[in-house]
C-alpha positions as CSV (number, residue, x, y, z in Angstrom):
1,X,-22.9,-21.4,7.8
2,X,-25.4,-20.3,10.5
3,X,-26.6,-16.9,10.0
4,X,-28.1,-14.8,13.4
5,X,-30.6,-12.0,13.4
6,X,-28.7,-9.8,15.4
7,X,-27.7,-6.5,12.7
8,X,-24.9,-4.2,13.3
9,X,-27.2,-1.2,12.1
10,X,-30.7,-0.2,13.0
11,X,-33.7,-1.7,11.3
12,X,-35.8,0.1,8.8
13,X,-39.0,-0.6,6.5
14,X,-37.6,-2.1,2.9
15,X,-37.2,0.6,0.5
16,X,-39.1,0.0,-3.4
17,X,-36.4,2.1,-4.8
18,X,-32.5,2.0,-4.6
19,X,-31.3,5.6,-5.3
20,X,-29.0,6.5,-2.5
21,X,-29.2,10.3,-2.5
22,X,-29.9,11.3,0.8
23,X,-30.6,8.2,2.5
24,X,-29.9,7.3,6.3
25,X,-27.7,4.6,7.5
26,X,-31.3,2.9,8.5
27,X,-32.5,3.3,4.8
28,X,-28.8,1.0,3.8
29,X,-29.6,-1.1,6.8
30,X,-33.0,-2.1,5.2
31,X,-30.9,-1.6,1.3
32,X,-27.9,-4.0,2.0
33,X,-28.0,-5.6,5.1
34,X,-25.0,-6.7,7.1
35,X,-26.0,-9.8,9.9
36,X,-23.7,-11.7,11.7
37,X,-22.6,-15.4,10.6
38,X,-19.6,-17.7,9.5
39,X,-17.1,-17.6,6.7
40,X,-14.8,-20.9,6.3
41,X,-15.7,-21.6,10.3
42,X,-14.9,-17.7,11.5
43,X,-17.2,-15.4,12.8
44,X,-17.9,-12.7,10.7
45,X,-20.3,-9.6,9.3
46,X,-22.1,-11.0,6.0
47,X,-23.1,-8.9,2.9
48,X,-25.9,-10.2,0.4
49,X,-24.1,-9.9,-2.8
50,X,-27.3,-10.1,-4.5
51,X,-28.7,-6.9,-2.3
52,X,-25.1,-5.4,-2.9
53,X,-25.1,-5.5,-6.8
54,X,-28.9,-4.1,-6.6
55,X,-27.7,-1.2,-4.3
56,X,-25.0,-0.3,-6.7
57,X,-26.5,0.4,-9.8
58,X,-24.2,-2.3,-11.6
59,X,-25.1,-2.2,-15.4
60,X,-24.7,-6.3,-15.8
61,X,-26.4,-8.9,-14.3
62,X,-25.9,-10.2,-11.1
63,X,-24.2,-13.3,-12.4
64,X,-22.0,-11.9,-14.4
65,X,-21.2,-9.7,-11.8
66,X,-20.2,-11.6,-9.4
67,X,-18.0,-14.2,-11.0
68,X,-15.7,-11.5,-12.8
69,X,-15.1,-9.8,-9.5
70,X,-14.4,-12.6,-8.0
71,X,-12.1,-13.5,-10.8
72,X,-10.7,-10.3,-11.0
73,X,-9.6,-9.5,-7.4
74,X,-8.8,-13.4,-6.6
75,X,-11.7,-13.7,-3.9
76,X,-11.6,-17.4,-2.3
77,X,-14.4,-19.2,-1.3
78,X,-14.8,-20.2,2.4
79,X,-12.4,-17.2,3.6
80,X,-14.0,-14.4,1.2
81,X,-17.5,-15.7,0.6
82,X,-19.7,-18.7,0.8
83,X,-22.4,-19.6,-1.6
84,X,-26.4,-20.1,-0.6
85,X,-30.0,-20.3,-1.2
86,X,-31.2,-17.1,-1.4
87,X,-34.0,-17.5,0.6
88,X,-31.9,-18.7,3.2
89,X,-30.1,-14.9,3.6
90,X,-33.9,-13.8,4.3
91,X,-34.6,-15.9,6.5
92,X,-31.1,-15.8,8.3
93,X,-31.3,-19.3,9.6
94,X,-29.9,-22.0,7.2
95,X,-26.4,-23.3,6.9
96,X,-25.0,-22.0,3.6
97,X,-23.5,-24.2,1.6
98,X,-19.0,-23.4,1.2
99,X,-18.3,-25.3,-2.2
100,X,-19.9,-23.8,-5.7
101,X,-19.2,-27.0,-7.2
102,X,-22.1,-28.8,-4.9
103,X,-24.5,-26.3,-6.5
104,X,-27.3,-27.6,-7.9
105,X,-30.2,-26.2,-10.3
106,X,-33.7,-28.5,-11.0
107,X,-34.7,-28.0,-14.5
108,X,-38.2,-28.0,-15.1
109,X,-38.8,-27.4,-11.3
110,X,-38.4,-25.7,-8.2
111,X,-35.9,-23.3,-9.3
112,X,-33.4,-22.1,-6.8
113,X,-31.8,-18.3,-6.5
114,X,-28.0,-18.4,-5.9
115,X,-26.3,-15.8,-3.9
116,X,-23.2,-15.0,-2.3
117,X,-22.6,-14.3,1.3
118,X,-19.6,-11.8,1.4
119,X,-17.2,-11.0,4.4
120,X,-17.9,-6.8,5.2
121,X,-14.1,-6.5,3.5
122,X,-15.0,-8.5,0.7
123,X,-18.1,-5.9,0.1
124,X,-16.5,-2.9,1.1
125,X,-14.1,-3.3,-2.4
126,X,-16.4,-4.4,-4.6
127,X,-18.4,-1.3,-3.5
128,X,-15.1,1.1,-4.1
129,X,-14.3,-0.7,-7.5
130,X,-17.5,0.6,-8.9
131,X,-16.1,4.0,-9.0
132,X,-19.9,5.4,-8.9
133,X,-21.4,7.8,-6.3
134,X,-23.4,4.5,-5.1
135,X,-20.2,2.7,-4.8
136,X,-18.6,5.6,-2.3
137,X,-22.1,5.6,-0.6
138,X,-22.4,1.9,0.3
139,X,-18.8,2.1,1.1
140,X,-18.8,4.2,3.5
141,X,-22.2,2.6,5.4
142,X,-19.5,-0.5,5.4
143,X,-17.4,1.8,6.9
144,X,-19.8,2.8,9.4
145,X,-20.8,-0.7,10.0
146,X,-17.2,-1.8,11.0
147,X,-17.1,1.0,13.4
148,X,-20.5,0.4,14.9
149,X,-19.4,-3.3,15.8
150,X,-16.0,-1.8,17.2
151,X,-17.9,0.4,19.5
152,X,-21.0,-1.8,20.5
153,X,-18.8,-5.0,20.7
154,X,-15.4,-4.2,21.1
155,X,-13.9,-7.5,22.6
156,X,-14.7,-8.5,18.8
157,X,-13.1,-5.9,17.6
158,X,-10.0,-6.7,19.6
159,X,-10.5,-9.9,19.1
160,X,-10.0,-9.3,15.2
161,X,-7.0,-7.0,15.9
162,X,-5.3,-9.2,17.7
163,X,-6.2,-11.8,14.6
164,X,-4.8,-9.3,12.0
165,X,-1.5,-8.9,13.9
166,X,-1.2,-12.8,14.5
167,X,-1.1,-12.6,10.6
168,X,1.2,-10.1,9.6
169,X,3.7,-11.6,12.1
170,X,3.7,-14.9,10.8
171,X,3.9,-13.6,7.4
172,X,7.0,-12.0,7.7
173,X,8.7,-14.2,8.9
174,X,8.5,-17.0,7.1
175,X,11.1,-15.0,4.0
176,X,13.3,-14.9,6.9
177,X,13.4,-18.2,7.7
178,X,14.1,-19.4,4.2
179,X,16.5,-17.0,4.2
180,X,18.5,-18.2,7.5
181,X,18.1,-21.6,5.7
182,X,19.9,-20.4,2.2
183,X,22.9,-18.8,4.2
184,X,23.5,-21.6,6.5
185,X,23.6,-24.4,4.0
186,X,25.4,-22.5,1.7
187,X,28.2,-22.6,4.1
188,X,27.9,-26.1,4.0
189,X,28.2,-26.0,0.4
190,X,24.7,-27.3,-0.2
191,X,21.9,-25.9,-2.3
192,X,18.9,-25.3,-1.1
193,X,16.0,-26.9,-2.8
194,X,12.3,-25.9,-2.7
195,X,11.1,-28.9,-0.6
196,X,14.0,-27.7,2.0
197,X,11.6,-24.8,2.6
198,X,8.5,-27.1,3.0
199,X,10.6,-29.4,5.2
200,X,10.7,-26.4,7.6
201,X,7.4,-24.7,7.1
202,X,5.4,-28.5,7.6
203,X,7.8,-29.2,10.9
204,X,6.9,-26.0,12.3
205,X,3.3,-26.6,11.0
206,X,3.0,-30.1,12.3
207,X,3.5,-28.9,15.8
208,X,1.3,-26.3,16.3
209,X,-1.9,-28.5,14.0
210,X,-1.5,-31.7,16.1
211,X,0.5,-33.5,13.2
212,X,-0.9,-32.1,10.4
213,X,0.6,-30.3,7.8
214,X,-1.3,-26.5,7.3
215,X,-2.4,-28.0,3.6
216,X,-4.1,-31.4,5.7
217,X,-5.5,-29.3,8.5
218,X,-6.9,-27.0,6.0
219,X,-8.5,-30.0,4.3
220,X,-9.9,-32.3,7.7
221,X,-11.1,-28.9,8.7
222,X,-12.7,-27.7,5.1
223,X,-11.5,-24.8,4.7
224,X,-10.3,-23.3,0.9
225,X,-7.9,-20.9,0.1
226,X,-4.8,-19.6,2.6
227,X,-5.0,-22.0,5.5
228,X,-3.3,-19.2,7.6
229,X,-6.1,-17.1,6.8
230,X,-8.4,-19.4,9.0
231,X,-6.2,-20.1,11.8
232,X,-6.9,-18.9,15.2
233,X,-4.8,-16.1,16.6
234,X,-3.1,-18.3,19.2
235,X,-2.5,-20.8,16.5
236,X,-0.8,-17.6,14.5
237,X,1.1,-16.7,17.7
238,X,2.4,-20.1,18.0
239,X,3.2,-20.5,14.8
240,X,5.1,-17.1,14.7
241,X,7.2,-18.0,18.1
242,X,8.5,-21.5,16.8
243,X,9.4,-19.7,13.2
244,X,11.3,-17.2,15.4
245,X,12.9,-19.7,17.5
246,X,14.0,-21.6,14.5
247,X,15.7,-18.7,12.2
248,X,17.8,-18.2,15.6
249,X,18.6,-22.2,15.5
250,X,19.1,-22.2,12.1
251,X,21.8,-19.4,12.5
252,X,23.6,-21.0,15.2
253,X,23.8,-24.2,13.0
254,X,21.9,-26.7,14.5
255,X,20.9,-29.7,12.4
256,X,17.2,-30.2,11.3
257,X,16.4,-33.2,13.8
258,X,17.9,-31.6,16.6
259,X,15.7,-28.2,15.7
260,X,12.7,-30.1,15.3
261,X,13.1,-31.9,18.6
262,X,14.1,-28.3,20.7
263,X,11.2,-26.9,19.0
264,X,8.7,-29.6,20.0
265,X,10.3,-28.9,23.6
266,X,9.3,-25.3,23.4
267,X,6.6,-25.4,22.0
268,X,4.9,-27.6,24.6
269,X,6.8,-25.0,27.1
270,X,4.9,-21.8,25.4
271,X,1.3,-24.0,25.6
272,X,1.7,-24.2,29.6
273,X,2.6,-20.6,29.7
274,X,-0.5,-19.8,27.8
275,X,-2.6,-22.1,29.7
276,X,-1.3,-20.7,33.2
277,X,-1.7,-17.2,32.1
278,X,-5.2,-17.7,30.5
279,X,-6.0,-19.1,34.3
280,X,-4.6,-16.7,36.0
């Protein structure tokens, strides 16, 4: 993961101490910076966890910290947080290494300083679990950072929106899909098995990922955790048509091949549109 210099807050001299009473948005900036980088291949706002723990006053050590929260609130690595060199976050300019597993210590040796690159969101609770007056504080700078990149860049901001709403639409409707799928071969007097669900989900999936099932795509393209969680918002959009279009074949009780091949047929048909508009 490349990390730029560019900040979303103003610079300020480094601070010895880390009580936040009274302290400016350029006193956080210099506390806990947030830079601009990747998570799992997205472009993102990144948070020092190790400048984050030190900000918030956290009674156990960093390690210790970090791995029950993570534990705790189900972060994933490569969509929540990467893993680095410390020195790397300081320097902003190293590709940060995505699997925890590949992490290694020299005994005896150079010693390296873990840390963990967090997404802004990913930050922003572990600053509201604390439950501190440090925690609110820090917080709300994340707060303010999220509003500052809205305002100073806002085809980002849309640009996340529209990612956001790609999600939630192609989350609900994939219940209603499996739904449409229960009623319609009950009337057939079938039962409806679990891998009748992923028959539908990896049909629909293979046509928007160029063959691949969500779970291989997510794989060739190394990504952990939710592989709807890294997909672009066209891919989303796409993915939420043909699911739409499908719970509507489904109810008018077409068969699965014939499905598959209408949907391949509309789906190409929705790609032109997109193309024709995006050159309009």
């Amino acid at each position: 993961m490349k990390l730029e210099k560019r900040r979303l807050t103003s610079e300020a001299s480094p601070q010895s101490a880390t009580s936040l009473d009274g302290i400016s948005n350029n006193d956080f900036a210099a506390i806990v910076p947030v830079i601009s980088g990747q998570i799992g291949g997205r472009d993102t706002s990144i948070v020092s966890a190790k400048a984050l723990h030190k900000a918030l006053g956290v009674g156990n050590d960093f390690s210790t910290w970090i791995k029950l929260r993570i534990e705790e609130y189900g972060f994933v690595l490569g969509t929540d947080y990467v893993v680095f060199d410390s020195s790397d976050f300081r320097n902003q300019s190293a590709n940060f290494e995505q699997k925890a597993s590949s992490w290694v210590t020299k005994r005896g040796g150079d010693r390296r300083s873990k840390d963990y690159g967090l997404s802004l969101g990913m930050a922003k609770e572990a600053a509201m679990v604390e439950r501190n007056d440090q925690g609110r504080a820090v917080r709300r700078y994340f707060i303010q950072c999220e509003e500052a990149l809205s305002r100073s860049v806002p085809e980002i901001a849309a640009q996340y929106r529209r990612q956001l709403k790609a999600r939630i639409g192609a989350a609900n409707l994939f219940k209603p899909m499996c739904a449409a799928l229960d009623t319609a071969r009950a009337e057939q007097g079938k039962q409806t098995l679990p891998r009748h669900y992923s028959n539908e989900s990896n049909m629909i999936a293979r046509i928007v990922l160029g063959g691949l099932t969500a779970k291989q795509w997510a794989q060739v393209s190394g990504i952990a955790g939710e592989p709807r969680d890294s997909m672009t918002a066209e891919q989303l959009e796409h993915l939420t048509y043909l699911e739409s279009t499908n719970i509507t074949m489904i109810d008018m009780g077409m068969a699965y091949d014939q499905r598959k091949a209408e949907l391949i047929r509309l789906s190409q048909r929705w790609l032109a549109k997109r193309l024709g508009a995006n050159h309009a």
